[in-house]
C-alpha positions in Angstrom: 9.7 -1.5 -2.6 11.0 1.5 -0.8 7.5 2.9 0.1 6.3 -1.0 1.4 9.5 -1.2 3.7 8.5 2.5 4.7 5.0 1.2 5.3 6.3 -2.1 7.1 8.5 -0.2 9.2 5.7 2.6 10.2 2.7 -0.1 11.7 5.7 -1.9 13.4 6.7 1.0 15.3 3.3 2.1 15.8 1.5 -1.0 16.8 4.2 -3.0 17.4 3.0 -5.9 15.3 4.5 -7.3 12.4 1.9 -7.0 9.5 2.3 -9.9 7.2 -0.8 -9.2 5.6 0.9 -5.8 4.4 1.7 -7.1 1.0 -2.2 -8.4 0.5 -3.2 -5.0 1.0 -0.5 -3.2 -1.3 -2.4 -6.1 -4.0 -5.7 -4.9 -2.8 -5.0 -1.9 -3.9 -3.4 -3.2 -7.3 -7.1 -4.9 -7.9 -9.0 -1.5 -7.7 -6.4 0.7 -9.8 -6.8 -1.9 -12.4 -10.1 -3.0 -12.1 -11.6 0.9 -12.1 -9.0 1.7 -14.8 -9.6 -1.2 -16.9 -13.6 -1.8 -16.4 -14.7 1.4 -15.5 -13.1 3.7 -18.0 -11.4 6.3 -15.1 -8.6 8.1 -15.5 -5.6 6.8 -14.1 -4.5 9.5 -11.3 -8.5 9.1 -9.8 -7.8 5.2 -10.2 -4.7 5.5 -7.9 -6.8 7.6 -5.5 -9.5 5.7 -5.1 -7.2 2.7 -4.9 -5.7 4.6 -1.9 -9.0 5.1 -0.4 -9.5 2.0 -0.6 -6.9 0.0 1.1 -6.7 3.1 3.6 -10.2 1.7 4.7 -9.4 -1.8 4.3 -6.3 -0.5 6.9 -8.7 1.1 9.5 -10.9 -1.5 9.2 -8.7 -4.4 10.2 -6.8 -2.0 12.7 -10.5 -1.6 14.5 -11.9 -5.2 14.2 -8.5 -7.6 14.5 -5.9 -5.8 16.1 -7.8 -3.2 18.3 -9.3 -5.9 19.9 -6.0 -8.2 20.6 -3.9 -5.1 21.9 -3.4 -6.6 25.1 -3.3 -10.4 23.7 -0.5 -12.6 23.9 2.2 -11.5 20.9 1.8 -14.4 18.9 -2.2 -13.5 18.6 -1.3 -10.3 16.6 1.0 -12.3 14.2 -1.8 -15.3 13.9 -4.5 -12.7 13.1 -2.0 -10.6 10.5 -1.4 -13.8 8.9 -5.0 -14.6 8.6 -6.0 -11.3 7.3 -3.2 -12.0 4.6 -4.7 -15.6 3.6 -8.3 -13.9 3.6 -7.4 -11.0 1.6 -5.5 -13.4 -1.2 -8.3 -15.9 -1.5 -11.0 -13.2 -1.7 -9.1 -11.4 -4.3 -8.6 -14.8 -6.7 -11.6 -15.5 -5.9 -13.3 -12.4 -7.4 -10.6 -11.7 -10.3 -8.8 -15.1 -10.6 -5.0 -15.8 -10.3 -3.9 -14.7 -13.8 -1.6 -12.3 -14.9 -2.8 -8.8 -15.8 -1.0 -5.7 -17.2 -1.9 -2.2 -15.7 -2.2 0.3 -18.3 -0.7 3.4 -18.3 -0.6 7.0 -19.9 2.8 7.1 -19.4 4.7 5.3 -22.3 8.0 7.0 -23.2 11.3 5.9 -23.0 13.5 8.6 -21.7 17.6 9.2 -22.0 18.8 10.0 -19.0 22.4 10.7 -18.9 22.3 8.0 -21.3 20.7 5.9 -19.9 17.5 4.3 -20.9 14.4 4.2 -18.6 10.6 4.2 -19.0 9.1 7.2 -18.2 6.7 5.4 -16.0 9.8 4.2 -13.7 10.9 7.7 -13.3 7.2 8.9 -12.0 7.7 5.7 -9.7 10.7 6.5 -8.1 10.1 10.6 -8.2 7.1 9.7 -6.6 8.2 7.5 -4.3 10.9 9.8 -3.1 8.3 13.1 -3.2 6.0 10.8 -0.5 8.9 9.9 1.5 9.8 13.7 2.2 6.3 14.1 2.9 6.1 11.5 5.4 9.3 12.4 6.8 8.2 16.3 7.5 4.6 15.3 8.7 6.8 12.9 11.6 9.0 15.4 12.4 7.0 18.7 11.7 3.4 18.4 13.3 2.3 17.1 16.4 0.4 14.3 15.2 4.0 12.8 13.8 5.7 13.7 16.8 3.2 11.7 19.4 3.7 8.8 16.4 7.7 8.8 16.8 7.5 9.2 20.5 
């Protein structure tokens, strides 16, 4: 939840416009881990790859052909056309793969004490990862160019 705020927070203050079809492509993304996990044999760390890659170009793609072109568009366009991607995005998906519920699987099945307390070892590469990204992000804004033109 952290690293979708993060996200959330990052195309607001870039673009200015309030991506409600964010979550669509965080699902996207959900679709082909699963789907290239599940049907195509691959490994899980390639599956989260490519599943990055994936909605990465899904990203650029709707950044250059819906909101590119609506940059100097009333506000309200920005919002209509996130909001549309969103829809889009959710029908094509249960379209292709359906609406039911699926399980990911995952190499990572022990339970772990943790100053005793009990927690899947998946949850703890979740929020180690999550953390390990957001000090990524946080020294490529504040340590290279690139970041610095973003925060200014």
């Amino acid at each position: 939840y952290g690293l979708v705020a993060l996200g959330l927070t990052l195309v607001y203050g870039i673009l200015h416009v309030p991506n409600f079809s964010h979550g669509a492509l965080y699902m996207v993304g959900a679709y082909v881990s699963y789907i290239t996990m599940v049907d195509f044999g691959v490994n899980y760390w390639v599956a989260m790859l490519l599943a990055a890659v994936a909605v990465a170009l899904l990203a650029v793609l709707c950044e250059r052909l819906v909101f590119n072109p609506l940059r100097h568009a009333p506000p309200i366009h920005d919002k209509i056309a996130a909001i549309g991607i969103m829809l889009f995005l959710e029908a094509l998906v249960q379209m292709q793969w359906g609406a039911e519920f699926r399980r990911m699987p995952t190499p990572y099945t022990d339970i772990l004490d943790i100053a005793g307390m009990t927690i899947p070892a998946q949850r703890v590469l979740i929020i180690a990862g999550a953390f390990s990204l957001m000090a990524v992000l946080h020294l490529f804004l504040k340590k290279t160019m690139t970041g610095s033109t973003i925060v200014a």
